[in-house]
Structures are given as structure tokens and as C-alpha cells.
N, C-alpha and C positions, 0 to 999 in steps of 0.2 A: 690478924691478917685474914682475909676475905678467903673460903674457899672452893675451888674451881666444881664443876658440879661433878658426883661419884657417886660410885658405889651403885647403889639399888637403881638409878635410872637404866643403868644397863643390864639390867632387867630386861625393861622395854624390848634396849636393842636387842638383846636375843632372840627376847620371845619373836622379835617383828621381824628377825634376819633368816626368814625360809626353813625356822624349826633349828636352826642352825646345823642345815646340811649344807652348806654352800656348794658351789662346783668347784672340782678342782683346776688348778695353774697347772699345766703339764708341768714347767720345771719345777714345783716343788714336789713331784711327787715320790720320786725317789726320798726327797728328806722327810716326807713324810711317812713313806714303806718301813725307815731306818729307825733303830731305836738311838735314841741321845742317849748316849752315860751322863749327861748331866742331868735330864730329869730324873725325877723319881717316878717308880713302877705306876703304868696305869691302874686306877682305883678298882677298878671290874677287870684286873686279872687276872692269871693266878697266882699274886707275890703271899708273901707269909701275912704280910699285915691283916689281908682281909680273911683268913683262915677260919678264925671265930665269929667274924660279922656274917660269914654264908651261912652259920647256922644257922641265922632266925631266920633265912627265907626258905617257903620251901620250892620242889618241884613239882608241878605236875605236867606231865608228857602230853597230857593230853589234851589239857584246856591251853596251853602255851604253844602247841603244835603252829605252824602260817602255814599255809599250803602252799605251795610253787606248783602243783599237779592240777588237769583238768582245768579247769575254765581258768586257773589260776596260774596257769602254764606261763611262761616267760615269752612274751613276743615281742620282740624288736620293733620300732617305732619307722613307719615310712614317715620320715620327716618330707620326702618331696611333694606329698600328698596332703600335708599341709600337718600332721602328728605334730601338736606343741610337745616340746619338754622345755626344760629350763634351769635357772639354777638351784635347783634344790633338787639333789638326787634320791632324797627321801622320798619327796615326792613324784618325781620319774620312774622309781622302781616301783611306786603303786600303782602306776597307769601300764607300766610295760605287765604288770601281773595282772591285771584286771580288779583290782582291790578299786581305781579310779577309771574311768571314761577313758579308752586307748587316744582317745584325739589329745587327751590332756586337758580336755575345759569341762569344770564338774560343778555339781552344783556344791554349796556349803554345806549342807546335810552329807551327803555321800563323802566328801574328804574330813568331816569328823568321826565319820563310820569306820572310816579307812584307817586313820593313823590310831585309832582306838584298836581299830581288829587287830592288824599286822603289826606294831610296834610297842604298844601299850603304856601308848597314850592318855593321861589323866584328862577327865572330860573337861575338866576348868580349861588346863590348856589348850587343849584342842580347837577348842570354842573360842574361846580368844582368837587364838590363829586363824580361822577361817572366816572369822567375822572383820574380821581387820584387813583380811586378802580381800573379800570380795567388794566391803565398801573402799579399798584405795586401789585397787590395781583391777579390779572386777567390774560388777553391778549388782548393787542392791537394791535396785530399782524394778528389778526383774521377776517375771513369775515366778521362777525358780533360780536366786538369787547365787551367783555362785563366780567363778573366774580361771581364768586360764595360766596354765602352771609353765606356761613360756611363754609365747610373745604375743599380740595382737592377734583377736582371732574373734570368732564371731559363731555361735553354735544354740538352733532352736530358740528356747525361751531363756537359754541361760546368760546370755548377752548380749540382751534384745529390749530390753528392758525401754519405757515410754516414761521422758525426761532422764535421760544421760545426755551429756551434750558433746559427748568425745568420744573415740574407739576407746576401750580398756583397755590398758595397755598390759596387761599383764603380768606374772611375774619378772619377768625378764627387763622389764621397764620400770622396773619400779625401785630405781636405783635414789637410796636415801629416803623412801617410803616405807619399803620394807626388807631393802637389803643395801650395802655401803662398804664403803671401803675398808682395808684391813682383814679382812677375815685370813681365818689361816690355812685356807686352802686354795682361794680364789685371787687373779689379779686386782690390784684399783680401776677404779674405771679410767682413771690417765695415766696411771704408770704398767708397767707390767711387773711389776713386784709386790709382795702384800704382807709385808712386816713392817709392823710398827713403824722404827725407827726411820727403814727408809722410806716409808712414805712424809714424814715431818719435816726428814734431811733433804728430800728431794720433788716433793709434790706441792705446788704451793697453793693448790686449790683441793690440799687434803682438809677432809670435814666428817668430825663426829656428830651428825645431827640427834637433835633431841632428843626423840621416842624411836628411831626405827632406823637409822641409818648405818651405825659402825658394828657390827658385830664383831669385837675384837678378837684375839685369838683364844678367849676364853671359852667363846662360842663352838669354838670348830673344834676343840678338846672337850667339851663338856659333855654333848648331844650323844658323838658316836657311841662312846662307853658305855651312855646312859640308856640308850635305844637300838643301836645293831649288836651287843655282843650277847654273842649267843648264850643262852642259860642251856644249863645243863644238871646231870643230879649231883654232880663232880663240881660243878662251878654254878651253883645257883643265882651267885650276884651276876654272872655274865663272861664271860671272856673274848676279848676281842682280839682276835687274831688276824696276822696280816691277808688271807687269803680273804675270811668277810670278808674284810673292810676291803680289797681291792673288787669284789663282788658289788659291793653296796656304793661303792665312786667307778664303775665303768674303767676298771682298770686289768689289764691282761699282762702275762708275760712275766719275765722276770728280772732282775735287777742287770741293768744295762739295756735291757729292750724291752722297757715297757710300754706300753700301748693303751692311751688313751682315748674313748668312746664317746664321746657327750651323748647324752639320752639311751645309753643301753643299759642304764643302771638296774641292776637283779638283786633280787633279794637271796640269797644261797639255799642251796636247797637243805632240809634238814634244819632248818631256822625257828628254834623257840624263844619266843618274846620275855616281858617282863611275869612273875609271876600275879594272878588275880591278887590283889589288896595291896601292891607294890606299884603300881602302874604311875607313872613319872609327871607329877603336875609341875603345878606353878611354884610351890614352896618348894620342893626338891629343885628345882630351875633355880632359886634364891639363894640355896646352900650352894649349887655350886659353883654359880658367879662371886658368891661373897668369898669363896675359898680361894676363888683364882685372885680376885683382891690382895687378899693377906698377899700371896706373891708377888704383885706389884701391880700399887693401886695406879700406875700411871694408866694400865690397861681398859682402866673405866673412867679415865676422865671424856670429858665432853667438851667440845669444843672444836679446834680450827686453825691451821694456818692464812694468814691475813691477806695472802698473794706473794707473798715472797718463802722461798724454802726456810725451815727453820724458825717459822714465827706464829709457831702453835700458841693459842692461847684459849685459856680456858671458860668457859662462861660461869658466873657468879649466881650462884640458886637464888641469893636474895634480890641480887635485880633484875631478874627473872621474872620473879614470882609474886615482884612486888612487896618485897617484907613479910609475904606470909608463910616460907622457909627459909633456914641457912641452913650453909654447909656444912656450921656446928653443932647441927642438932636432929642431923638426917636419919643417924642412925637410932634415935634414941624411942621407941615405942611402936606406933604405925606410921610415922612420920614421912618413912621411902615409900611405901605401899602407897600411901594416901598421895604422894608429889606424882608418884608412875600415875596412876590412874587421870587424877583430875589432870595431869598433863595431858595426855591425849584427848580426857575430854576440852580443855581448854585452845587447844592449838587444831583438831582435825578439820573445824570447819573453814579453818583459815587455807589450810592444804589442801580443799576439794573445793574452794571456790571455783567457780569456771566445767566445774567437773557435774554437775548436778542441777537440775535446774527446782529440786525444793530437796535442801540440805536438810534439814528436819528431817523428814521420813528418810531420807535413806543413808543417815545414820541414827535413825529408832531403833534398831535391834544390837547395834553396837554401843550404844548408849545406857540400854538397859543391862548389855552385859557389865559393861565398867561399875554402872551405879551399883549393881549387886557384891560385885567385889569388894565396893568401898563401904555395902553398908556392914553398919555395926560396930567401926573403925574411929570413930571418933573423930573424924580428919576436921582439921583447920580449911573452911571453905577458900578454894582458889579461885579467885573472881577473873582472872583470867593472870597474861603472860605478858613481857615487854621485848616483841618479834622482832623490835629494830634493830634488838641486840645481834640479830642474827646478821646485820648489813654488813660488820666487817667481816665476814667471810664470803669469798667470792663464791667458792666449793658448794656454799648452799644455794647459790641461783644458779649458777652452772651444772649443778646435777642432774641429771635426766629423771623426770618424775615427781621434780620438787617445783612448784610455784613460788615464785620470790624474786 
């Protein structure tokens, strides 16, 4: 039996779903302030299990230090004055600190600088991310190639760029480019709820796109732990505690009258990042999507409801890909690495036609990054994708940001 595509492409979606900070849905966010007694202890806190793993990392107070003081003070965003933010709070709390441009549009250099300094950030990923914001939802066409961390906006040389043939739309627009339904802290974009279930039971234009659309709720449990909880000499791995985390999602108050902010997201003060030679890439991002797997690999399938509630269906890697993977043999060597990457190179120019007026150059420096990832990989050349498989989902031409 044929099977539905898994596992390491959601990869992709994470890395493409806003670093996997999403924004949050006010109503979930009391169940998200609340501990579940049916999960088990978050990884980066302080349960017994991880007691022996803190020792290999160490602390230093001092290289780990983010500053919240002086130029890096926390200032609230005049959104009426045009201040983008958007849905990535990761990224809102860099602009409100000055780590990014307060307007919120930066170039691609300065927000690898950013999530490197303040969160500690592994430069693979970084790079990745910011190369893939500015040519889908940016310009890379521009002197200073870069894109805005909310909505349509327009700023000097950084999205101004000669042959774009559209406004960039932004993070905020770039729904199923590089962020999608499902996530665990954020609504669908047509329903107001964003758990699995009910979106499949009730959304009939719910869609796990390829490379960049579902960030499932592995996303939204992976990142925080991985990225906001604070190291300490007590808690070297990290520990995240409810007050961060309502620091780092724009969240005040206390249980019963909590108060949510869009774009006031702060980093806490007193905040040290990951330790130097721990800094969180792309294979730490693999362990712990493939972790959430083992839990339930429904959460990385790919695919779609067909227009009717209930009738999720999954796409098949080999007809896909044309024979040049299956489902049975994803797992086995560089096989995932090798499908994520030549996936996007396979499919981007198909999602920026209309968007560019010479695809080629401006996706050269995105092109180069995927090619270096994949060399040395051995990959089975993917000569390209069969996109019509995308027709029976409606989710995927009805998305805002998606061509189709």
C-alpha cells in the first residue's frame, strides 16, 4: 500500500512556518498557560529525566547574556504609523528590542544577525529562514534584499527592488508559503480553531501544502523550548516557565483575565540564550520533528481535504516525484534531506511565477543555499514534481499567497 507523504518533509514546514513562533489564538491560550497531566514533562525543564543531560552543557553568564537595556530597551510598536509585526512573535520581539528595524522590514543579513544574537540560532538555519522570507514573501531582487515581518509594506532599498512585479506581501501574507493552518497556537485561516482534528472534521478547505504551509502542533511545542527558555547555571538545558513564555507571546495577566497584545511581544528581561557550540540548527529541528512523529505520525502527514469536511487525503511521494522516491524508503539514508531540499528547489519557481519578472536571479542565492545543503548527499536527482496532484485540494488555490 502506497504511503501518504511523512515524516522529514515537515521539516520543511517548520523550518518555513515563522521559525515556528506562530501568533497566538486568544482562546487557546489559557490551555496553552496550563499544564496537561497527560503530557509528559517539557524536554528543557526542570523534570528528573533531563538532570544528567544539563551536565554536558555548560553556562556562561556572560557570552549567553541578550540585553533588554539601552538601545535594546523594549519599545512598543506604533502600528498606526505603519510599525509592521506579524505572526511570528520571535520575530516581533526582535523589532520591538531593536535586535530588527522598529518598522519591522529588514534586510536578510540583519535578521540572520538577529535570531543568531538574541536566540541562538545555528547559522544553517537562520539562513535558510531568511533566504526563503525574502524570495517568497520579500524581495530578492533588491539592493538590500530582505522583507517585512507583517503585512505589505514598502521601505528604502529593502522593497524596492527593479523587476518585482507585485507588493510583497509579507509575513502576514504568506499564508501556505510560509506559514498554514494547524499550528498550535494560532487560528486557521477559515476556521477559528487550530487543532488538528477539528480542522479535518470541519474545514473542508483544510490543506497541508508541500514545503511550507502546515506547521503542525509539533512546530509550536518544539521551537519555544528550544529557543525562549531561559539557561541558567541551575538549568543549563533551559527552562521555560509560564511567565517567559507569556513575555515572549504578548501575553499579561493572570489566569481568568488574560490579556493578549499582538506585536508587543518582549523578550524578558534577565534572558540568556543557548550556550556557544549548542546553538539550535537544522539537524537539532530533525530530531525533534522526528520525535514528535514517533507520537503520532498523523501530525506530519501532507496532504488535504478535498472540499468536503472529513475527506483529508494524503499525497503519495512517488507520484509526486515521479518514481524518484517512496514512502517506503524516506527514511532510509539521506533520502528526507535529499526530497526537502530538491522539493523546493523543484516547486519555487512554479510559486513565484507572476511574482518576478527573471526568476533565475532572484532565486540565486536561495538556490545556492539548498544546493550546498544537498551537496555531498548522494541524492537521487529530482527532475521535477507532478503539481496537478495538487488540483484536488481546493485549500491550495484558495490560500492567500499561494498561486494555483
Amino acid at each position: 500500500m502506497k504511503r501518504p507523504v511523512l515524516s522529514i518533509i515537515s521539516v520543511c514546514l517548520l523550518i518555513l512556518h515563522c521559525a515556528a513562533f506562530p501568533r497566538l489564538n486568544p482562546k487557546a491560550i489559557q490551555h496553552l498557560l496550563k499544564r496537561d497531566p497527560a503530557f509528559k514533562p517539557c524536554p528543557f525543564g526542570h523534570d528528573t529525566a533531563h538532570k544528567q543531560e544539563k551536565r554536558a552543557v555548560g553556562f556562561d553568564p556572560v557570552a549567553q547574556r541578550v540585553s533588554t537595556t539601552g538601545r535594546h530597551a523594549f519599545v512598543p510598536p506604533n502600528l498606526a504609523a505603519g510599525d509592521q509585526r506579524g505572526p511570528c512573535p520571535g520575530l516581533n520581539a526582535l523589532a520591538n528590542h531593536g535586535y530588527l528595524p522598529h518598522d519591522g522590514i529588514a534586510p536578510a543579513t540583519t535578521i540572520i544577525n538577529a535570531v543568531t544574537e538574541a536566540y541562538g540560532m545555528r547559522l544553517d538555519l537562520a539562513t535558510f529562514l531568511a533566504l526563503y522570507g525574502t524570495v517568497f514573501n520579500g524581495d530578492s531582487l533588491s539592493l538590500t534584499p530582505g522583507y517585512s515581518i507583517g503585512g505589505p509594506a514598502s521601505s528604502g532599498g529593502i522593497l524596492s527592488g527593479l523587476g518585482i512585479l507585485r507588493t510583497p506581501s509579507g509575513l502576514s501574507g504568506s499564508h501556505n508559503n510560509y506559514e498554514g493552518d494547524t499550528s498550535a497556537t494560532r487560528a486557521d485561516l477559515y476556521l477559528t480553531q487550530s487543532r488538528f482534528n477539528y480542522s479535518i472534521e470541519n474545514n473542508p478547505y483544510f490543506f497541508f501544502p508541500q514545503f511550507a504551509g502546515v506547521l503542525v502542533p509539533p512546530a509550536g511545542y518544539a521551537f519555544p523550548p528550544a529557543l525562549m527558555a531561559n539557561k541558567s547555571a541551575q538549568y543549563p538545558q533551559g527552562y521555560l516557565d509560564k511567565e517567559t513564555f507569556k513575555s515572549f507571546f504578548a501575553v499579561t495577566g493572570q489566569p481568568g483575565s488574560f490579556k493578549y497584545q499582538p506585536g508587543h511581544e518582549r523578550i524578558p528581561d534577565n534572558f540568556y540564550k543557548r550556550a556557544p557550540g549548542t546553538e539550535y540548527g537544522i539537524p537539532d529541528f530533525l530530531l525533534d520533528v522526528l520525535q514528535f512523529a514517533r507520537q503520532d505520525p498523523r501530525l506530519l502527514s501532507v496532504g488535504g481535504n478535498t472540499g468536503t469536511p472529513n475527506s483529508f487525503t494524503g499525497l503519495d511521494v512517488s507520484a509526486l516525484t515521479k518514481g524518484v522516491f517512496n514512502g517506503a524508503t524516506l527514511a532510509e539514508g539521506n533520502n528526507l534531506q535529499c526530497f526537502i531540499f530538491q522539493l523546493i528547489q523543484s516547486e519555487a519557481p512554479g510559486l513565484l511565477t507572476g511574482v518576478y519578472e527573471d526568476l533565475t536571479q532572484a532565486l540565486r542565492e536561495l538556490t545556492e543555499n539548498l544546493e550546498g545543503n544537498l551537496k555531498g548527499l548522494g541524492c537521487p536527482r529530482l527532475e521535477g514534481v507532478d503539481r496537478g496532484l495538487y488540483e484536488r485540494f481546493p485549500g491550495y488555490g484558495r490560500a492567500k499567497g499561494v498561486k494555483g
